[in-house]
N, C-alpha and C positions, 0 to 999 in steps of 0.2 A: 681264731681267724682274724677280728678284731684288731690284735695286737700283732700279727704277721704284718698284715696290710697298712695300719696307721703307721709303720715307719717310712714308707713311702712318703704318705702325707707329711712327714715332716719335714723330708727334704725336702717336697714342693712348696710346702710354705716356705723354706726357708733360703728358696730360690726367687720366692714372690720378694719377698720383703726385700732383698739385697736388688730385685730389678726396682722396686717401687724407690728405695733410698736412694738407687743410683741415677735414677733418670731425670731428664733434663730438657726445655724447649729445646734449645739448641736451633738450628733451622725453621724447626716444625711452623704453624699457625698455633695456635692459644687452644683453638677446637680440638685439631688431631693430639696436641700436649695433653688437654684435660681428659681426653677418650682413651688416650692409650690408659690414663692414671685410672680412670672408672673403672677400664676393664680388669688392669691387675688385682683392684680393692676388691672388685663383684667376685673375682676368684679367689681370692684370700677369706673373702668371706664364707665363701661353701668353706671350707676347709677349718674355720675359727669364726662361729657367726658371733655377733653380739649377744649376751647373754640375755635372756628374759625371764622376769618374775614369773615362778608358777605357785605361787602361795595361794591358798584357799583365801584368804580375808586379804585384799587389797595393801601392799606393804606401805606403812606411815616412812620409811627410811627414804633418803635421794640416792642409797646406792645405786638403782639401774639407773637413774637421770643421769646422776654423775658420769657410769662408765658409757653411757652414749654423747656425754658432753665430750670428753676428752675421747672419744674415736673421733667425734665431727672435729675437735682440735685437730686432732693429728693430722685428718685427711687436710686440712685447710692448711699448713702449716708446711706440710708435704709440695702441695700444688704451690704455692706460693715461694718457697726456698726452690723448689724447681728453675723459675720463670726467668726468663732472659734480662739483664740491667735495668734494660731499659722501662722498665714495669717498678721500677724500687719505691718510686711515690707511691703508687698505687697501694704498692704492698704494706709501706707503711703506714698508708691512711687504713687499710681493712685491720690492718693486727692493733692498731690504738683501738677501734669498734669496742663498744662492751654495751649489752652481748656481742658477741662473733654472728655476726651472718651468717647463716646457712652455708652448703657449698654451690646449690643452686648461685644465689644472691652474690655468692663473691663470684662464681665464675660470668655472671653477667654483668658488674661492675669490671674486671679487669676486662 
């Protein structure tokens, strides 16, 4: 049953990701831009959550830090390659940043 039904989910992801690469301020405000982007991520994520350690003894490795680093990359890199010109400074004072800001933090800077 499992395997009947997750090809569905596949397409839907794979209908998430192609809306989430392809969208764009364009007219929008900054808000309505970042909430559309929230909403598609929030649903992408039921579908492909972030993985989480289930180890008995606390893992010594930064694999799960790492693959949550580079999800917040992407979302932040995503939002940002979106955003209308006129925002290019902006964008490229947060992408010099190290660390990268949160997405909260960058979407309240832009």
């Amino acid at each position: 049953m499992k395997e009947r039904f997750s090809q569905g989910d596949l397409i839907r992801i794979s209908e998430l990701q192609q809306e989430i690469y392809g969208i764009r301020q364009g007219f929008s405000f900054v808000t309505e831009f970042y909430f559309e982007l929230k909403i598609l991520w929030e649903e992408l994520e039921t579908y492909m959550p972030i993985p989480c350690c289930s180890c008995r003894v606390k893992c010594s490795c930064a694999a799960m830090r790492n693959a949550r680093h580079f999800y917040t990359l992407n979302h932040a890199k995503r939002f940002l390659t979106g955003l209308n010109e006129n925002f290019s400074v902006v964008k490229s004072q947060i992408l010099l940043m190290d660390p990268l800001p949160s997405m909260n933090r960058i979407f309240s800077m832009v």
